[in-house]
N, C-alpha and C positions, 0 to 999 in steps of 0.2 A: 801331890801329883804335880802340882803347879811350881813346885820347888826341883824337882826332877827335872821336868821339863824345861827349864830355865837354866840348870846348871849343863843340861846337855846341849842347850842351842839356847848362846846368849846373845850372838848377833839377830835371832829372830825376837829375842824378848826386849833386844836394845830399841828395836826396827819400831816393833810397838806392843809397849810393855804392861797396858790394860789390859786386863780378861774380866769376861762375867761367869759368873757360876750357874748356873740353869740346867733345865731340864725340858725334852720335848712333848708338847701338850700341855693339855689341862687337866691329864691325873695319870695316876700310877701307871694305868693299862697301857693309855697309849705313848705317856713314855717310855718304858718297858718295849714296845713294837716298834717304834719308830727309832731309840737306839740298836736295835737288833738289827736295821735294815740297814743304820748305820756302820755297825760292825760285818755286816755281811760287805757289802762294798757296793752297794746299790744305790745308796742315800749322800748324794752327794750336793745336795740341794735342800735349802728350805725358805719359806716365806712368812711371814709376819705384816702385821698392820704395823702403819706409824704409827698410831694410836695407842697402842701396845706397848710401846716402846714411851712413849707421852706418859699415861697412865703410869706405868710403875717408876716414871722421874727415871728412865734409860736414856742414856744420848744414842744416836744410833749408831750402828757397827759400819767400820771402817776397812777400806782393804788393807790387812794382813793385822788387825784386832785376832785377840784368841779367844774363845770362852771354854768351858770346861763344862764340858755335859755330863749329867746328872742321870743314874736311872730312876726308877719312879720311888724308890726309899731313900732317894739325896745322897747315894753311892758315888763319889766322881768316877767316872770309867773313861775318858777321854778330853785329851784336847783338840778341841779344830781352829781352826785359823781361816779367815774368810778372805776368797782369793778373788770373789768379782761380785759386785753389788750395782742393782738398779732400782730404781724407784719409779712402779710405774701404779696401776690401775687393775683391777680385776681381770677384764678385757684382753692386757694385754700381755696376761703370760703366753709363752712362746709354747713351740711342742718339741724342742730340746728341754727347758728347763723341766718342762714338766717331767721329763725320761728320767731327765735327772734326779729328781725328789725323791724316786724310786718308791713309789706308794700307791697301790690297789696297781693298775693293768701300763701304769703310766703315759698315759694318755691325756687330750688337754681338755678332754669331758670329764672322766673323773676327776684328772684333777680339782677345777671347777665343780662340779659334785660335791667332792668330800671339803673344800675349801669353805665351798657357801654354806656348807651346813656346819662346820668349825667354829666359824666368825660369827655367824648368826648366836648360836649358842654363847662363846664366850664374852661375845659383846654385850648379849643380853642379860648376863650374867655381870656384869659392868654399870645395868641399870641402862645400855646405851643401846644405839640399834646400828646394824651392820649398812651397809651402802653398797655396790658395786665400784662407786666411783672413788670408795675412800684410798688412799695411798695406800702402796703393799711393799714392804722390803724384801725385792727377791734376790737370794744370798746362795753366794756359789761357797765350798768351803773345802777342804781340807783336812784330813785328819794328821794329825803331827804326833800326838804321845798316846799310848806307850808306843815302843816301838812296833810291838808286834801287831798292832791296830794301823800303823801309821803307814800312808799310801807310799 
């Protein structure tokens, strides 16, 4: 996939030519869900802990980094490219981004909702404990490959 997409746009892979390979969540189901929302065109948004990123020895994602999303059996089905990044606080996601993410009603209480109960879980699951105030990567992005997926 990564080879495709590279021979058809090499100024975007000269631009910047890292990707990571991953999948969204922490199993099958809900990456399976959340690339579907992705493939719907709703999901144009997601967020992550520093820590996360610290944890698996990630440096962080960069504007116009690509990674290659994975469905829940390690299927590549897309590439995205990340078009605007901030670094803030629990607190302070916005109620655009949250529309963005496109996930449960899109709102900035679910969001929050389903966010606390994600990070509590995988952190805890880390041996570590989640915080409000820990830093959070929220990532605008892009789909780019294939085409028929690509915005």
């Amino acid at each position: 996939m990564w080879q495709a997409y590279a021979a058809a746009h090499p100024e975007a892979v000269r631009a910047a030519a890292e990707h990571t390979v991953e999948r969204f969540g922490d199993s099958e189901r809900l990456a399976d869900e959340l690339l579907e929302i992705v493939l719907s065109g709703r999901k144009r948004a997601t967020s992550s802990l520093v820590a996360d990123f610290i944890a698996d020895g990630e440096q962080l994602p960069r504007i116009g980094s690509h990674w290659i999303a994975c469905d829940g059996h390690g299927t590549p089905r897309i590439v995205m490219r990340s078009t605007e990044l901030r670094i803030g606080t629990f607190d302070s996601v916005e109620p655009a981004f949250a529309a963005d993410e496109g996930e449960d009603d899109g709102s900035v209480d679910s969001w929050k909702r389903e966010h606390r109960r994600y990070w509590q879980r995988t952190t805890a699951a880390r041996g570590e404990t989640w915080s409000e105030t820990d830093e959070i990567v929220f990532e605008r992005f892009a789909v780019v490959w294939p085409p028929e997926h690509a915005d």
